[in-house]
C-alpha positions as CSV (number, residue, x, y, z in Angstrom):
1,X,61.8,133.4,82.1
2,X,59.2,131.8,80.1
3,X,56.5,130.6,81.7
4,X,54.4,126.8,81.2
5,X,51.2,125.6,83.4
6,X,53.8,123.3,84.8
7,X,57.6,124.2,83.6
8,X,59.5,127.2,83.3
9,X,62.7,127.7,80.8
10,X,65.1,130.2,81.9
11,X,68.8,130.8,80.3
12,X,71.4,128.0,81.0
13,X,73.8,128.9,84.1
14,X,77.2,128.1,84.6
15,X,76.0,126.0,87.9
16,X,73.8,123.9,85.8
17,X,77.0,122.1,83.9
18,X,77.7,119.4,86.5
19,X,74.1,118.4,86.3
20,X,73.9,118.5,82.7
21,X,77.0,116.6,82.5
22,X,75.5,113.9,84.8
23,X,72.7,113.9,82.2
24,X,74.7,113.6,79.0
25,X,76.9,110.9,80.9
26,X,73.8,108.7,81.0
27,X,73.7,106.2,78.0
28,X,69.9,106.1,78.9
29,X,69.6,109.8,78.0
30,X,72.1,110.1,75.5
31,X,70.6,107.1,73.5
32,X,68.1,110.4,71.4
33,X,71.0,112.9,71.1
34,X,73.5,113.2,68.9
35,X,76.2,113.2,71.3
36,X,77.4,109.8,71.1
37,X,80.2,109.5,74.0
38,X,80.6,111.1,77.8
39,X,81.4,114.4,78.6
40,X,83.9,115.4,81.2
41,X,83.7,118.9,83.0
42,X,86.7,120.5,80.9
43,X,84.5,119.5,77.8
44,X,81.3,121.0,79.4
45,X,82.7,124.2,80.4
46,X,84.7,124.7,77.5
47,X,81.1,124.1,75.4
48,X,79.3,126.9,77.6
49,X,82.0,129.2,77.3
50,X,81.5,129.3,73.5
51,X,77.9,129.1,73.4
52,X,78.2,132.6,75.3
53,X,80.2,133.8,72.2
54,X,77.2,132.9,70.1
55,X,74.2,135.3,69.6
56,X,71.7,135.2,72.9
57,X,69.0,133.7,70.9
58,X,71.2,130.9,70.0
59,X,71.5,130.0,74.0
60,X,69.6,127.1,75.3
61,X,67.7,127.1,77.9
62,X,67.1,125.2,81.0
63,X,64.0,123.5,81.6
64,X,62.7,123.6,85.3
65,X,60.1,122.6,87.5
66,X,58.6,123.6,91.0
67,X,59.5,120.7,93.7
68,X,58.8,121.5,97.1
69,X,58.3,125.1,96.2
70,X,61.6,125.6,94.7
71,X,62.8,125.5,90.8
72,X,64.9,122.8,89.5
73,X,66.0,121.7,86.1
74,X,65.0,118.7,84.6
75,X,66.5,119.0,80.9
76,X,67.4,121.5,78.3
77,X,66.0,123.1,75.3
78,X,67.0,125.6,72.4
79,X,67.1,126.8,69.4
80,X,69.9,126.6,67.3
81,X,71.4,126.9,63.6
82,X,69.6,129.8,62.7
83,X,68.7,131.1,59.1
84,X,67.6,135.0,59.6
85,X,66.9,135.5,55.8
86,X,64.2,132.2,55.5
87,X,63.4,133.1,59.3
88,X,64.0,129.2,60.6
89,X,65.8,127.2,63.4
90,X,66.6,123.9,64.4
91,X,65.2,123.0,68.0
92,X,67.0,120.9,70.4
93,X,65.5,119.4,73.3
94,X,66.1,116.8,76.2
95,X,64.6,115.8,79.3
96,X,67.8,114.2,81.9
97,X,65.4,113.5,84.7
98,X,64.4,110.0,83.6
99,X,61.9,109.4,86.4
100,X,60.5,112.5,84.8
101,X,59.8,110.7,81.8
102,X,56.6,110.3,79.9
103,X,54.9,112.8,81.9
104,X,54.1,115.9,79.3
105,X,57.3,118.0,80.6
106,X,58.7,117.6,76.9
107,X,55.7,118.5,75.0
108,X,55.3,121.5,77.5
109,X,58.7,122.7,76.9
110,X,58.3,122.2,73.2
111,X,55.3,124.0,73.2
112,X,57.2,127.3,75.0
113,X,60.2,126.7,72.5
114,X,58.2,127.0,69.5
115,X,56.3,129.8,70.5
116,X,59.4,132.1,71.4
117,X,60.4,131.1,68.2
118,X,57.3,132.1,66.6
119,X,56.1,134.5,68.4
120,X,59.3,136.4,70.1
121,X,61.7,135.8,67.5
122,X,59.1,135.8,64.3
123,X,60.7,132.4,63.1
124,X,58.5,131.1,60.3
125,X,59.8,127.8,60.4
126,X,61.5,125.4,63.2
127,X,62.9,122.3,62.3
128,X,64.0,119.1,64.1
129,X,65.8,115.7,63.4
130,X,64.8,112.7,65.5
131,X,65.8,108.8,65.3
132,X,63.2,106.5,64.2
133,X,63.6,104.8,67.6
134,X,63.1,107.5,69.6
135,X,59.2,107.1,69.5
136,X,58.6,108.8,72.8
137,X,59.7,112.0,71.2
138,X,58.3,111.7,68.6
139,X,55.3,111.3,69.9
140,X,56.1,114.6,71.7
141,X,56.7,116.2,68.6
142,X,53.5,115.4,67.0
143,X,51.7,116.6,69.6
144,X,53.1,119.7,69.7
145,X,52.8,120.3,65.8
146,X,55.4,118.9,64.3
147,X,54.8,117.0,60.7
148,X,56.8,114.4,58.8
149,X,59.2,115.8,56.5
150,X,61.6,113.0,55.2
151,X,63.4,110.1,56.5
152,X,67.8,110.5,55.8
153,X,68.3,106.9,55.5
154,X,70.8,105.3,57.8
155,X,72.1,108.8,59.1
156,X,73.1,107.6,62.9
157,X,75.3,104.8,63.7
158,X,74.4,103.6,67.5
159,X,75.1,100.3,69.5
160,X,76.2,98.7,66.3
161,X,73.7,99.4,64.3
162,X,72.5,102.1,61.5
163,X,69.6,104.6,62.0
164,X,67.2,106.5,59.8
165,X,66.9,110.3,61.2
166,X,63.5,111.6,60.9
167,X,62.9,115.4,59.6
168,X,60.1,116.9,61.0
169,X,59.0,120.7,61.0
170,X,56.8,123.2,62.2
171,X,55.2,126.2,60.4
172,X,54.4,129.7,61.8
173,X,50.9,129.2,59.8
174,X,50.3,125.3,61.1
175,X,50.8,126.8,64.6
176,X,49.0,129.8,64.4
177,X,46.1,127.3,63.0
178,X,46.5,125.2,65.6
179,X,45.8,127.2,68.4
């Protein structure tokens, strides 16, 4: 487990896909990924079996927080696409509990995401993409660290419409300033 002031991530379980199904079944909370349709059960459980084939650091974790003295998860987080020679990721993040929203649980998470990477897995660099209308998370990612990279011009299609994709990174050096 990794441990927040208010969150803890711990590794994905097999009992979390229905929930996590439910979540990416939500046009509301898929509207920021990059999964663009729903996902039945045979798809979910088919995804976590091969995510167990990849390396452990490459799982992603559940986010979870204490209700009524018990854990629960409210989203997911990870690290992914690593490059072990230039020592950087790709973080992935989402929050499904939408009355959870706009409360700090996604910064928090970031914040324990990006110093595993650092500081467990001696990542120099994590990267992220992020729509230009997802301005909640980036907002997030800002806070946490993260600067503006580069814009891929009309990268996503959603809802009839084109996207830009925002590249934004963090640096071991920026972090370990920042603190």
């Amino acid at each position: 487990m990794i441990y927040g002031e208010r969150i803890r991530l711990r590794a994905s379980e097999r009992s979390d896909l229905q929930q996590f199904a439910a979540w990416l079944n939500d046009p509301e909370v898929r509207q920021g990924l990059a999964h663009y349709r729903p996902f039945s059960m045979v798809e979910e459980e088919r995804w976590f079996e091969k995510m167990l084939e990849r390396p452990a650091d490459e799982h992603p974790m559940a986010i979870e927080v204490q209700d009524e003295g018990n854990w629960r998860a409210i989203g997911d987080c990870g690290l992914m696409l690593f490059d072990w020679r230039i020592r950087m990721a790709e973080a992935g993040i989402f929050i499904g509990e939408k009355r959870l929203w706009d409360q700090g649980y996604g910064s928090e998470a970031m914040v324990l995401l990006v110093r595993h990477g650092f500081e467990t897995l001696n990542l120099n660099r994590i990267s992220l993409r992020v729509y230009e209308t997802n301005l909640r998370a980036i907002r997030s990612y800002e806070k946490v660290g993260f600067i503006h990279e580069g814009r891929l011009r009309q990268a996503e299609y959603q809802e009839g419409r084109y996207l830009d994709v925002l590249l934004m990174s963090v640096l071991r050096s920026d972090w370990q300033g920042s603190k």
